[in-house]
C-alpha positions in Angstrom: -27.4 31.9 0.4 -27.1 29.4 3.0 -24.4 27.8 5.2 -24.7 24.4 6.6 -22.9 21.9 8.7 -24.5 19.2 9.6 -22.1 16.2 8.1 -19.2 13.9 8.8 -17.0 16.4 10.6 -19.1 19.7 9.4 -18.3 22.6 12.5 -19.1 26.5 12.1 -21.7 28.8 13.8 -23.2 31.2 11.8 -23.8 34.9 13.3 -24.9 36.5 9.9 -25.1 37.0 6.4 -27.7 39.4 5.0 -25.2 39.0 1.4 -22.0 38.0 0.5 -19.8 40.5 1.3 -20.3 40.0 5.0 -20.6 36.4 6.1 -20.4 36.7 9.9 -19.0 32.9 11.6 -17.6 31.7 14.9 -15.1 28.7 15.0 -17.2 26.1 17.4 -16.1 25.0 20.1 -15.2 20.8 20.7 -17.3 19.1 22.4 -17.5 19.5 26.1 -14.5 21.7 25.8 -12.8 24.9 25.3 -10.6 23.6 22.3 -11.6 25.9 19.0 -9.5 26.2 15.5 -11.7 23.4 13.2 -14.0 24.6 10.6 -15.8 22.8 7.8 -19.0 24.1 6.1 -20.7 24.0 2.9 -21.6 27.5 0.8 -24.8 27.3 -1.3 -26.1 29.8 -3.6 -23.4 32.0 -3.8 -21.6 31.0 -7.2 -20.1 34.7 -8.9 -20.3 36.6 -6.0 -17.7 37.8 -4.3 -18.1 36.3 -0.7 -15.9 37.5 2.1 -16.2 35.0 5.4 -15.0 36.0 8.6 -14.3 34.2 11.5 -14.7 37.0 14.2 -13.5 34.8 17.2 -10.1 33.8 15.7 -7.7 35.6 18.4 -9.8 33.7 21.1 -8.8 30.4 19.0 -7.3 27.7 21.0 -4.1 28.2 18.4 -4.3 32.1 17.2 -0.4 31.6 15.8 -2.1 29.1 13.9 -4.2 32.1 11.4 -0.5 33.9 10.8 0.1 33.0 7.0 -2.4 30.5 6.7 -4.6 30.0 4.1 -8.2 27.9 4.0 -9.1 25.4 1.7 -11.8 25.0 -0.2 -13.8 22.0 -2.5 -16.2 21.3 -4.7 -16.8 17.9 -4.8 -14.4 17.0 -1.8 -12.0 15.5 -3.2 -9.9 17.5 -5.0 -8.9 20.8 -2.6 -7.3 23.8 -3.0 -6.0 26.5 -1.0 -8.0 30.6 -1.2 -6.7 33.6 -0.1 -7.3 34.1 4.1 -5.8 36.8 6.2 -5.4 37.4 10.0 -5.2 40.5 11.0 -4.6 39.9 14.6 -8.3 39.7 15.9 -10.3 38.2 12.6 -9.6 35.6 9.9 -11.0 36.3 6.6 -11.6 34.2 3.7 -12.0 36.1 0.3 -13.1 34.3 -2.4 -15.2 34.2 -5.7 -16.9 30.4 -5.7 -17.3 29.2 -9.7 -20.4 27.1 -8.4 -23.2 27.2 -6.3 -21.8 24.7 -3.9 -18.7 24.9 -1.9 -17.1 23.7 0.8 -14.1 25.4 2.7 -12.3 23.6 5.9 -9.6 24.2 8.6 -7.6 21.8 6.1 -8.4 18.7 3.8 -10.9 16.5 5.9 -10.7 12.9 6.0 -14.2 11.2 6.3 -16.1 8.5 8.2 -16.8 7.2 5.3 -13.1 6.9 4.0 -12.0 5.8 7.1 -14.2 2.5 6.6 -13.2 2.2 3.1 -9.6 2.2 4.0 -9.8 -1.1 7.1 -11.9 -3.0 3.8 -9.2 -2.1 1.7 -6.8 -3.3 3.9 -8.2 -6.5 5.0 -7.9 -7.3 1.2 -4.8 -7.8 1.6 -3.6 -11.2 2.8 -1.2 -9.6 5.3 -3.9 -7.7 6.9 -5.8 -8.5 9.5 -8.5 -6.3 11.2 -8.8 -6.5 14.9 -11.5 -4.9 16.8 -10.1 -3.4 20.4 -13.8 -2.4 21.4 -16.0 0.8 21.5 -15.5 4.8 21.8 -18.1 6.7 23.8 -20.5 7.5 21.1 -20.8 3.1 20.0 -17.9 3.9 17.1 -15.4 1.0 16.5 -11.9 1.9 17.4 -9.8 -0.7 15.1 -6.2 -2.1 14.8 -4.7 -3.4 11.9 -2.1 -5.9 11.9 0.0 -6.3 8.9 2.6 -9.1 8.6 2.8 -12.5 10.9 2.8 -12.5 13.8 5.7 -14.9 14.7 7.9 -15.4 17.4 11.4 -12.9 17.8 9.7 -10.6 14.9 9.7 -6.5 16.0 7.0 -4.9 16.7 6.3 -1.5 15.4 3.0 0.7 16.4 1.6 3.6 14.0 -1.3 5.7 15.7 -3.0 8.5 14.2 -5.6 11.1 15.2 -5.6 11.1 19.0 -6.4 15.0 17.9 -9.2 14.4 15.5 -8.9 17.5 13.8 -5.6 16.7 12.5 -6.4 15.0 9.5 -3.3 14.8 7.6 -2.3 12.3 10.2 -4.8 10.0 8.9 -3.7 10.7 5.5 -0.1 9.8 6.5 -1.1 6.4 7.8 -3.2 6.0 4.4 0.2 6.3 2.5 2.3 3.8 4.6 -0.7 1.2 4.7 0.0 1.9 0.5 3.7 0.6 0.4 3.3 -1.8 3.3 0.2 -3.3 2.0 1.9 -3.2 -2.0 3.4 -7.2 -2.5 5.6 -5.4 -5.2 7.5 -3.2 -2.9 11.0 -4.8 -2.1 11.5 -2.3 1.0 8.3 -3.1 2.6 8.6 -6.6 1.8 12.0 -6.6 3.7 10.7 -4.6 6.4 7.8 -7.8 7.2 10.4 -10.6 7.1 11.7 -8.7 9.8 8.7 -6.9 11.2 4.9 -6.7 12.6 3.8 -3.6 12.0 0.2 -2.9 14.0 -1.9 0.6 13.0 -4.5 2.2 14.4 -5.0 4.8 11.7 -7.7 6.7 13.7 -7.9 6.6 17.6 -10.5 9.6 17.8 -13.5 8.4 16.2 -16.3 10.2 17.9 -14.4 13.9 17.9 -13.6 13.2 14.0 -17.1 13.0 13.5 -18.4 15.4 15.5 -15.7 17.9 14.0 -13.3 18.6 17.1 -10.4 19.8 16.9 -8.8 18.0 19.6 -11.2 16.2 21.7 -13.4 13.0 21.7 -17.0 13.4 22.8 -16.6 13.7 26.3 -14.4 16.8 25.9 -10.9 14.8 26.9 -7.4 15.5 25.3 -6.5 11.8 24.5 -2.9 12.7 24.4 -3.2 14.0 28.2 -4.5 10.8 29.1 -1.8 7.8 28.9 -0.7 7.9 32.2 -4.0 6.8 33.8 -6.4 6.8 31.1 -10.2 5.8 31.7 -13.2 3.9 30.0 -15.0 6.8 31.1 -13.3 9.7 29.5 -10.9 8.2 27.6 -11.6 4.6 26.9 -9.6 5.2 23.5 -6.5 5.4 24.9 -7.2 2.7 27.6 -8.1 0.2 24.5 -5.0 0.8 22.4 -2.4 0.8 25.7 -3.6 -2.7 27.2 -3.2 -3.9 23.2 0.1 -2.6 23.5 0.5 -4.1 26.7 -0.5 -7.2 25.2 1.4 -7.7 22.5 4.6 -5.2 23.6 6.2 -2.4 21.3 9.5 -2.4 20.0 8.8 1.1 17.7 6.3 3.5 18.2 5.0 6.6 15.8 1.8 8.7 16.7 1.2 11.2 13.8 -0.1 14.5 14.1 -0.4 18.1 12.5 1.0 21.3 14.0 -1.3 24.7 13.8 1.6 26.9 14.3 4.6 25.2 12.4 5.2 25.3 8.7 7.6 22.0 8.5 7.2 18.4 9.3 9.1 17.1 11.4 9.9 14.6 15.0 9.5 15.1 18.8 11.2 12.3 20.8 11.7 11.4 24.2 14.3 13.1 25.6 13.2 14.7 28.6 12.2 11.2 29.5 13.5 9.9 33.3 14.5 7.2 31.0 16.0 8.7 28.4 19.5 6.9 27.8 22.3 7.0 25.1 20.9 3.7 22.9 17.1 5.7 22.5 19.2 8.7 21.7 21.3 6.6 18.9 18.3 5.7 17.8 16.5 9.0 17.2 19.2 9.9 15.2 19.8 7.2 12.9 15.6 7.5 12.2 16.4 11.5 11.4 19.1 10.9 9.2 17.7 8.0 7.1 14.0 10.2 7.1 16.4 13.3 5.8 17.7 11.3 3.4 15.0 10.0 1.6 12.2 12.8 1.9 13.1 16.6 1.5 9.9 17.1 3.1 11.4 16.2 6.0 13.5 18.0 7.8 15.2 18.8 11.3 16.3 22.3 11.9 12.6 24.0 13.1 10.5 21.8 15.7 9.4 22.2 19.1 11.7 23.1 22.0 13.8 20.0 23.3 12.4 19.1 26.7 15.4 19.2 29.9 15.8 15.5 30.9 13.6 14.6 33.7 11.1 17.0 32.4 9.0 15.7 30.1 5.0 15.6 30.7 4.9 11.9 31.0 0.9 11.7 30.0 1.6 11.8 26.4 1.4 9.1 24.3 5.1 9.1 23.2 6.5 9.7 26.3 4.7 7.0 28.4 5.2 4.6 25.6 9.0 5.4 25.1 9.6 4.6 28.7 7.0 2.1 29.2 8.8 -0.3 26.6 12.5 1.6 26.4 11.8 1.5 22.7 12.1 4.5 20.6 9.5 6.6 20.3 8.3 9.6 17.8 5.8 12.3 17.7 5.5 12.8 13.6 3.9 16.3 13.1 3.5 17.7 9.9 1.8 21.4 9.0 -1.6 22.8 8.5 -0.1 25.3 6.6 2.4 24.5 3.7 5.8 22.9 4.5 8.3 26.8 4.2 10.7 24.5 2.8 8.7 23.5 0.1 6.0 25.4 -0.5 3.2 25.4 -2.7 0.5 27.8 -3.4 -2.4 25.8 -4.8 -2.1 23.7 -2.4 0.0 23.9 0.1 0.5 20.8 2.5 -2.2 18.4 2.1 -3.5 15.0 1.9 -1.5 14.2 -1.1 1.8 15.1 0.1 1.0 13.7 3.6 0.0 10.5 2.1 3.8 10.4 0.4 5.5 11.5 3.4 3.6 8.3 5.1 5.1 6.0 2.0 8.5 7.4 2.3 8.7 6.8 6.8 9.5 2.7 5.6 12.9 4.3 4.8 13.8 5.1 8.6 12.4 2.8 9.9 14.8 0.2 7.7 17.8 2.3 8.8 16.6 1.4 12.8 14.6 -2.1 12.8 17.9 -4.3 13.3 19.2 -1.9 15.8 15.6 -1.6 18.1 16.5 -4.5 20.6 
């Protein structure tokens, strides 16, 4: 048997396994930091056997609520997934599985590659109403790119999606695959409508380096970009600084940053409301986005979700919160599940790219119900 690593966003360290039934791992760490819950490694020679895996540093995990009631999932030719069983018994995550062939793969959830991440800017720029702009370089020499979809004419709103600022959380780029689908798709009334009235500009992965590298959460000099908007730096951070002078630039009317939750089984919205900013128009807002998003996606929902922040409260160094006050726009933090949405759940699969891609079609919807109202 062998276990290996070393690709596009591979991450485990192996402690031992002398046969199957006793695979020995540790969840690396991200680079330069303490950050640790992203796995992705490839089986070999193991095909009948009955393999158990266990991950003996879970509890020390930088999200052990994260483990409860999840399950791993697992490919064979990475690209179609599917979830195997995985238990947590407080202290150590198991996977227990049979693999049907002598190559496997198993991950912290359905990766998004390099590789697909490329393929998606060329597939964009097809389009006549994409352009691709280049905002500069990450630490390792990676490109950090902005799409810009519609004209960019004079009185039009301007509406920002970013993805990935935690590289780990890959069904963020999968969302942002799925609304580049609809708004990119010249036979789609809604989208159509939405660019007579809108520019819509996407930076559908801001962590290069760290989704490479297989982090969880941090780019390659070990730095939280969502910590970082307040004062962020081209030497720890120049990411973030890249994407807030664009912003700066060009000015933001709407702003979504996508993300995935360890802990939370739902998708759902964090806004701005412990902002020092915070006022009655952004709240009107928030609410007529909910209600339109509740509306057209019962993947959606807005009765579980983080704790509301007490106004005047709010850490200002995240992205939505800067921004939000920044440009008194509204603002949304989209997270969505590692684990399966409770609402709707489903056992082969639980949430994934797939579903994230179709909750990233069906945000156009809210953001209809909101554009004439954002200024």
């Amino acid at each position: 048997m062998k276990i290996s690593s070393c690709f596009d966003a591979g991450s485990i360290v192996v402690d031992s396994m002398e046969h199957a039934g006793d695979i020995r791992l540790q969840v690396r760490h991200d680079s330069n930091s303490e950050f640790a819950q992203w796995f992705y490694f490839r089986l070999q020679g193991a095909a009948g056997q009955a393999c158990q895996m266990r991950f003996l540093n879970a509890a020390q995990c930088a999200y052990p609520k994260g483990w409860v009631d999840y399950q791993a999932v697992a490919s064979y030719d990475r690209q179609h997934w599917f979830r195997v069983p995985t238990q947590f018994d407080g202290q150590v995550l198991t996977i227990q599985h049979t693999p049907e062939e002598d190559s496997i793969y198993y991950a912290y959830f359905e990766p998004y590659s390099w590789e697909r991440h490329l393929q998606l800017i060329g597939q964009a720029q097809s389009s006549p109403r994409c352009k691709v702009r280049d905002l500069g370089n990450t630490l390792d020499g990676r490109d950090l790119n902005l799409l810009v979809i519609g004209d960019e004419a004079p009185g039009k709103r301007k509406v920002w999606l970013t993805a990935r600022q935690h590289p780990g959380e890959t069904m963020a780029e999968w969302f942002v695959e799925g609304t580049l689908s609809r708004l990119l798709d010249e036979q789609d009334a809604l989208a159509g409508a939405l660019l007579d009235k809108a520019t819509f500009y996407v930076v559908p992965n801001m962590n290069p380096d760290g989704s490479c590298r297989g982090n969880l959460r941090t780019n390659a000099a070990g730095t939280n970009l969502n910590r970082e908007w307040a004062n962020p730096t081209m030497e720890k951070s120049p990411e973030v600084w890249l994407v807030r002078e664009a912003m700066r630039e060009i000015g933001v009317d709407l702003y979504l940053d996508a993300h995935g939750d360890e802990a939370l089984p739902y998708n759902f919205v964090a806004g701005s409301e412990g902002n020092p900013g915070y006022n009655a128009r952004r709240e009107a807002l928030e609410n007529s986005f909910k209600a339109a998003w509740l509306v057209h996606n019962p993947d959606f929902q807005d009765t579980y979700g983080y704790e509301r922040d007490h106004f005047g409260e709010a850490n200002m160094t995240l992205s939505t919160n800067h921004i939000a006050d920044y440009f008194d726009c509204l603002a949304y933090t989209i997270e969505m599940p590692f684990k399966d949405n409770a609402n709707r759940p489903n056992a082969l699969y639980g949430w994934n790219g797939e579903r994230s891609k179709q909750l990233g079609a069906s945000v156009l919807h809210p953001i209809a119900a909101v554009i004439d109202q954002l200024r």
